[in-house]
C-alpha positions in Angstrom: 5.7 -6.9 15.2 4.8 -5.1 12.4 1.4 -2.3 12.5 -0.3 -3.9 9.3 -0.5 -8.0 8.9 -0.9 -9.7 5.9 -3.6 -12.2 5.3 -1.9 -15.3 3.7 -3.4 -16.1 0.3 -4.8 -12.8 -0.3 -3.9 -9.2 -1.3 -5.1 -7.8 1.9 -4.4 -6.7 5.1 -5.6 -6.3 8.7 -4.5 -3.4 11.0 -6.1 -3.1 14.5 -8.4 -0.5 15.6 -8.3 1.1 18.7 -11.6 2.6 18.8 -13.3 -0.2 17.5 -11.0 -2.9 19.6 -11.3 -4.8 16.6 -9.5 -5.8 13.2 -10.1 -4.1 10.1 -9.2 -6.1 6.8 -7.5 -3.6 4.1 -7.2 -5.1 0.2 -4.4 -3.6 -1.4 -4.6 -4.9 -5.0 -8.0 -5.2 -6.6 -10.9 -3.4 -8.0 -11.9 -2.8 -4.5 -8.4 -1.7 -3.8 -7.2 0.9 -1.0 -3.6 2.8 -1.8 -1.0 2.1 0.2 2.4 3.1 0.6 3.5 -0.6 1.7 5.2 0.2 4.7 3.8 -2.0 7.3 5.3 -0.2 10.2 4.4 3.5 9.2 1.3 2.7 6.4 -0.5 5.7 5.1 -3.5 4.3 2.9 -5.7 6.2 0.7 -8.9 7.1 0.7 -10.4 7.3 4.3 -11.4 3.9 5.7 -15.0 3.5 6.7 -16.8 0.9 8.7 -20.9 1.4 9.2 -22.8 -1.3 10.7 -26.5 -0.7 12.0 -25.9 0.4 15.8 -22.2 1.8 14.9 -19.7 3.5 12.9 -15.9 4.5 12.9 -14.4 6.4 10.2 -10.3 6.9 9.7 -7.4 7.6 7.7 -4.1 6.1 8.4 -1.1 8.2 7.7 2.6 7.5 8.8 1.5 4.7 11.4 -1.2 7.0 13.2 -5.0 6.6 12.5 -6.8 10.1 12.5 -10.4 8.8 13.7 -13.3 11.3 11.8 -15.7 13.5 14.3 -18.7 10.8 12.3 -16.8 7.9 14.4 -19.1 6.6 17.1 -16.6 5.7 19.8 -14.5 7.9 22.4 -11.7 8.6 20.0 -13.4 10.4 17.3 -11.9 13.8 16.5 -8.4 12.5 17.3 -5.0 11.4 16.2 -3.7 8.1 18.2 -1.0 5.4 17.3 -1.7 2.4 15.2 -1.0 -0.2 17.6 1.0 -3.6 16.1 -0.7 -6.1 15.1 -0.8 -9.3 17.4 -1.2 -12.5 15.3 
């Protein structure tokens, strides 16, 4: 199983986050567009990827396959460097 999953009919993709223990959705075409080296077994993606909802936040960059969580994320991995785990369908 591949690290990044493609969602059919788009030009996005969704990677799961281990601090979050959720998916996060990645467009890589568009004007809303994240680089991305399209590797989906090592990605790197470009610029940091952000999520901010009221009660929580997690901020990351994906390089080589590993996510680098920011010291702003509000979960127990922030400040540290962790594998991307494959994505289950």
């Amino acid at each position: 199983m591949a690290k990044f999953h493609k969602l059919r009919g788009t030009d996005s993709y969704m990677f799961f986050c281990p601090g979050c223990k959720n998916a996060h959705r990645v467009p890589v075409a568009g004007p809303k567009a994240w680089e991305w080296n399209g590797d989906i077994d090592k990605p790197t993606i470009y610029p940091s990827y952000r999520v901010v909802d009221v009660e929580f936040g997690c901020h990351l960059y994906i390089k080589n396959g590993m996510v680098e969580y920011l010291a702003d994320c509000h979960h127990t991995f922030a400040g540290q460097t962790v594998p991307l785990p494959e994505f289950e369908v």
